[in-house]
N, CA, C and O atoms as a Tinker XYZ file with bonds, in Angstrom:
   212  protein
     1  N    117.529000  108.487000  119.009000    73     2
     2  CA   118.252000  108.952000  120.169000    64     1     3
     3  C    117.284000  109.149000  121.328000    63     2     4     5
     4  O    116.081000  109.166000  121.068000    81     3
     5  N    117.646000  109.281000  122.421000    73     3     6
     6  CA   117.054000  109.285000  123.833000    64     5     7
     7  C    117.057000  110.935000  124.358000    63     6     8     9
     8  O    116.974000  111.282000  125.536000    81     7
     9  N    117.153000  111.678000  123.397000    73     7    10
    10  CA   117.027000  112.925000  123.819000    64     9    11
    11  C    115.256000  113.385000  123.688000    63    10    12    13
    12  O    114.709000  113.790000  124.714000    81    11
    13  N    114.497000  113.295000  122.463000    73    11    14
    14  CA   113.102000  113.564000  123.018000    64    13    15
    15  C    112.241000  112.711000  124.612000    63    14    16    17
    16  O    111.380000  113.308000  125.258000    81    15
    17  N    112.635000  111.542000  124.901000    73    15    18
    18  CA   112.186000  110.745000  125.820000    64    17    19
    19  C    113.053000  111.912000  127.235000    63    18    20    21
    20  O    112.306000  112.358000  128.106000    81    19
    21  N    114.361000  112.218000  127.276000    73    19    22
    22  CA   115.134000  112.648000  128.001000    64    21    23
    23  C    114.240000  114.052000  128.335000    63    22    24    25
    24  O    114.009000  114.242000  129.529000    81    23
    25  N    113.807000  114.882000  127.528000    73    23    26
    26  CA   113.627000  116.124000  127.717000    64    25    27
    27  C    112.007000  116.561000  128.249000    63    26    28    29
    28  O    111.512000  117.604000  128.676000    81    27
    29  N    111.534000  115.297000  128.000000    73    27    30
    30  CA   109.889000  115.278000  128.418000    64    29    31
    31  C    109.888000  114.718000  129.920000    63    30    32    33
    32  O    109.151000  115.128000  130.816000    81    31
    33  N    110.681000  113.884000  130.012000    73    31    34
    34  CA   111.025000  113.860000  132.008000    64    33    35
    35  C    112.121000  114.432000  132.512000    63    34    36    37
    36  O    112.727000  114.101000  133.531000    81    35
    37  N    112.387000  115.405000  131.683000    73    35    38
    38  CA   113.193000  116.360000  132.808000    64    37    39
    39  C    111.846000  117.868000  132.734000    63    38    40    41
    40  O    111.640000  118.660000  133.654000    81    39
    41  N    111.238000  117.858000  131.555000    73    39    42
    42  CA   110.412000  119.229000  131.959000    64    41    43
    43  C    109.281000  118.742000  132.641000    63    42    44    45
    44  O    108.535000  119.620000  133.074000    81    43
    45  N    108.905000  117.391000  132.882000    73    43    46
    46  CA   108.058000  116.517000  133.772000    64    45    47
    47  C    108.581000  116.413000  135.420000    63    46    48    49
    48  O    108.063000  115.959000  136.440000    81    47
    49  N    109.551000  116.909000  135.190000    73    47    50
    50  CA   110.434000  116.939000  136.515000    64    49    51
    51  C    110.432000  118.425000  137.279000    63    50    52    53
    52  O    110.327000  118.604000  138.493000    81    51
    53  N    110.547000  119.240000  136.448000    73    51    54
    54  CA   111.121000  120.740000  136.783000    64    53    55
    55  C    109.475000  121.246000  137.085000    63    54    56    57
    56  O    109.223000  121.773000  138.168000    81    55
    57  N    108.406000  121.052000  136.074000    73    55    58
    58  CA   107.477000  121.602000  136.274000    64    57    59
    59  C    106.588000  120.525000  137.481000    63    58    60    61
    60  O    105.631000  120.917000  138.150000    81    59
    61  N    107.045000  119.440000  137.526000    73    59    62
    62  CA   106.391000  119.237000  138.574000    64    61    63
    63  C    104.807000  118.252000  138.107000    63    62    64    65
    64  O    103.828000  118.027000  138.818000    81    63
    65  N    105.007000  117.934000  137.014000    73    63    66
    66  CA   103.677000  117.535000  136.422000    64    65    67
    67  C    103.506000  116.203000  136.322000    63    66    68    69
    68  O    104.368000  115.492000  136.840000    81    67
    69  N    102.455000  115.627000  135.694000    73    67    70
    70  CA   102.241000  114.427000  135.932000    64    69    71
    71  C    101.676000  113.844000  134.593000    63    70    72    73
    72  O    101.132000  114.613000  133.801000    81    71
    73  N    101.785000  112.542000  134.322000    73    71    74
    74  CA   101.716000  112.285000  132.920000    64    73    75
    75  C     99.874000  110.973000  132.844000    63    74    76    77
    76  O     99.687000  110.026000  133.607000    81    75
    77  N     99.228000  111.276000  132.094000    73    75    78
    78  CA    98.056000  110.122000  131.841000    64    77    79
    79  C     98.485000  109.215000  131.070000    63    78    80    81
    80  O     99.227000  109.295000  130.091000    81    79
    81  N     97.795000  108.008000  131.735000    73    79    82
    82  CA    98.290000  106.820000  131.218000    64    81    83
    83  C     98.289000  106.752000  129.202000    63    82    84    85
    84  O     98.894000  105.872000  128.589000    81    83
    85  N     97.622000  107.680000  128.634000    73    83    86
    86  CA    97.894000  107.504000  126.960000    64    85    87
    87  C     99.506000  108.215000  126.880000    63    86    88    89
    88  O    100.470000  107.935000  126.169000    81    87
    89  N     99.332000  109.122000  127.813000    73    87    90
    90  CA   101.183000  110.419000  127.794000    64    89    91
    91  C    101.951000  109.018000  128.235000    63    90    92    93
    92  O    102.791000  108.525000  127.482000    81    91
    93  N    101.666000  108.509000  129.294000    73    91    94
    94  CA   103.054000  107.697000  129.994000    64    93    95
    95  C    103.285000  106.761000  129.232000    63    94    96    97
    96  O    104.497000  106.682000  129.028000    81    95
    97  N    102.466000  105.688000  128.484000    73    95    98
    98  CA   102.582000  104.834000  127.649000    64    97    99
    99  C    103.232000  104.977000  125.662000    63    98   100   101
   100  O    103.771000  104.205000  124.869000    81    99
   101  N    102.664000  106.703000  125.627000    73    99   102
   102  CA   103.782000  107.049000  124.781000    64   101   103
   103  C    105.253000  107.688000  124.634000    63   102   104   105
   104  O    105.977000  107.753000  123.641000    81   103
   105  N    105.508000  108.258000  126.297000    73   103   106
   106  CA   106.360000  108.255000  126.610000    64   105   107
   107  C    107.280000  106.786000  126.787000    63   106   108   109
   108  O    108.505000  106.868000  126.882000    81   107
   109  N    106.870000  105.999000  126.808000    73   107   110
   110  CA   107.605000  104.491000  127.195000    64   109   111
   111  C    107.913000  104.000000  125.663000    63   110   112   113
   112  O    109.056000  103.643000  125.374000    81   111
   113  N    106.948000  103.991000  124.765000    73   111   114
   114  CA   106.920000  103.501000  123.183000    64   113   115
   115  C    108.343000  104.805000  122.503000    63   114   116   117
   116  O    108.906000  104.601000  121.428000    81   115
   117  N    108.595000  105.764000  123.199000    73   115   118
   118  CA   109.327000  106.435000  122.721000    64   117   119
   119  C    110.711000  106.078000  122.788000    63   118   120   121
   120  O    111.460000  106.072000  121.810000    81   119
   121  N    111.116000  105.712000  124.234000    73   119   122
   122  CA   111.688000  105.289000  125.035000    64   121   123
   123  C    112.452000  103.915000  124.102000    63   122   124   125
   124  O    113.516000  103.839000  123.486000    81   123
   125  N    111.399000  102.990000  124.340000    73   123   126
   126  CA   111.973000  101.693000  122.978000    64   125   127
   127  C    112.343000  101.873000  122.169000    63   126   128   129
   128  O    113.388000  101.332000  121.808000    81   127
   129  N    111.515000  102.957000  121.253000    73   127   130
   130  CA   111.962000  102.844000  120.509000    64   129   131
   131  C    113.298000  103.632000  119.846000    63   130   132   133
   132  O    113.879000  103.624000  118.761000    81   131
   133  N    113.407000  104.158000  120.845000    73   131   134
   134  CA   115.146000  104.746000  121.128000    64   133   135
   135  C    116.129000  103.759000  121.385000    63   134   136   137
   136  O    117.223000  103.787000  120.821000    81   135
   137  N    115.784000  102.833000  122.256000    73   135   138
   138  CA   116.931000  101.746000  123.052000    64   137   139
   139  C    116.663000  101.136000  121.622000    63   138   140   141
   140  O    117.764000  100.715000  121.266000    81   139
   141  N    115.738000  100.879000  120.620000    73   139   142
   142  CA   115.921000   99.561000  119.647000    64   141   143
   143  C    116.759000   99.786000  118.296000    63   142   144   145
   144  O    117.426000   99.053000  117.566000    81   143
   145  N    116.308000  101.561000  118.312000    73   143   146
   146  CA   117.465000  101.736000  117.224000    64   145   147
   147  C    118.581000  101.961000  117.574000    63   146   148   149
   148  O    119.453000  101.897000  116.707000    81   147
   149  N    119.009000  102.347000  119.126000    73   147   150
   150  CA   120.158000  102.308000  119.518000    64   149   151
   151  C    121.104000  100.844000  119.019000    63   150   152   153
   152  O    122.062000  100.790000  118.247000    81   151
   153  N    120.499000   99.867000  119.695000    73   151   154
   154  CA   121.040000   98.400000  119.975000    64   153   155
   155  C    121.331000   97.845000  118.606000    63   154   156   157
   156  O    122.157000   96.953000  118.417000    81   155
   157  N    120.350000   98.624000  117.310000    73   155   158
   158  CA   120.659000   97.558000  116.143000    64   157   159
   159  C    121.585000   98.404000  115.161000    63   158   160   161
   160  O    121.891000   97.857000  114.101000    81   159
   161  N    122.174000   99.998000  115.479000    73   159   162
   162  CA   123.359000  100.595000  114.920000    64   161   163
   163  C    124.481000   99.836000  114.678000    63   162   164   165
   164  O    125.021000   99.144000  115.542000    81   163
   165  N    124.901000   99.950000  113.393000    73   163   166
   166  CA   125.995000   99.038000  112.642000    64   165   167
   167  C    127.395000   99.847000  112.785000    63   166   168   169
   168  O    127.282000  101.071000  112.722000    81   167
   169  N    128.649000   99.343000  112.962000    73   167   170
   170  CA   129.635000  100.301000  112.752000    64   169   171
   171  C    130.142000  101.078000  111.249000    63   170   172   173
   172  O    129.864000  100.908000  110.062000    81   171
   173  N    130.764000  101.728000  111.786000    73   171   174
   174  CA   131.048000  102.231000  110.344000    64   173   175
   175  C    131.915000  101.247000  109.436000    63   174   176   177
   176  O    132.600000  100.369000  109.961000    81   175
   177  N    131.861000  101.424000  108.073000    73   175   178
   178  CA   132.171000  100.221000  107.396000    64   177   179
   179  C    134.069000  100.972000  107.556000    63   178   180   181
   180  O    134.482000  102.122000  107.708000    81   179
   181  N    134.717000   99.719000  107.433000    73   179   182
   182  CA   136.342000  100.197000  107.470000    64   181   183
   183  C    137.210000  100.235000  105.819000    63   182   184   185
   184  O    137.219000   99.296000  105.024000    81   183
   185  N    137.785000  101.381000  105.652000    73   183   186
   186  CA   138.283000  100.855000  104.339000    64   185   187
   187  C    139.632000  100.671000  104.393000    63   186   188   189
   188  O    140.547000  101.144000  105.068000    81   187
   189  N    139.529000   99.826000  103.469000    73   187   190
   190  CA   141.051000   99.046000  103.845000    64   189   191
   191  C    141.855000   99.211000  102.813000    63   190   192   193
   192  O    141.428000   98.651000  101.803000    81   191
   193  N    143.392000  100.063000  102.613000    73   191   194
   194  CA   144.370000   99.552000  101.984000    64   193   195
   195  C    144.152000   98.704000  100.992000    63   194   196   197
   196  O    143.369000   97.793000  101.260000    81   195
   197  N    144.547000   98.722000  100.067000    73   195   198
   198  CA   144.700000   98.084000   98.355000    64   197   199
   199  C    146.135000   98.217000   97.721000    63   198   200   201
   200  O    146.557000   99.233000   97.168000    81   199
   201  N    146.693000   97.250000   97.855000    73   199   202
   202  CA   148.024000   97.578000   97.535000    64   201   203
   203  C    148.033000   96.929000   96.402000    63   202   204   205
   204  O    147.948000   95.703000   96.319000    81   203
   205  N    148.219000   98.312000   94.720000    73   203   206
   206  CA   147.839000   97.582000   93.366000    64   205   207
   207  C    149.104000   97.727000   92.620000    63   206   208   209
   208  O    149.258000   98.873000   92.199000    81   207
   209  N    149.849000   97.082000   92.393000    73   207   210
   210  CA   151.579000   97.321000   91.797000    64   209   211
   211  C    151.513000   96.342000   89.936000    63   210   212
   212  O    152.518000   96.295000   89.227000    81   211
């Protein structure tokens, strides 16, 4: 989820601070790797009716 990436630039925001290129670049790897497990989430499987007579 995009909530640890979310919460490190909003307290990057509020406090006013600034990030070094090892922080910003793991801030970004965080970032991906949020959007990648986002994008490859499967739906839920459906169960279907069995009609056994």
């Amino acid at each position: 989820s995009m909530e640890p990436a979310l919460a490190a630039i909003s307290g990057m925001v509020f406090l006013g601070e600034t990030l070094t290129l090892t922080q910003t670049l793991a801030l970004c790897s965080i970032i991906a790797a949020s959007m990648g497990s986002t994008l490859t989430m499967r739906p839920e499987p459906k169960v279907e009716k069995v009609d056994i007579r």
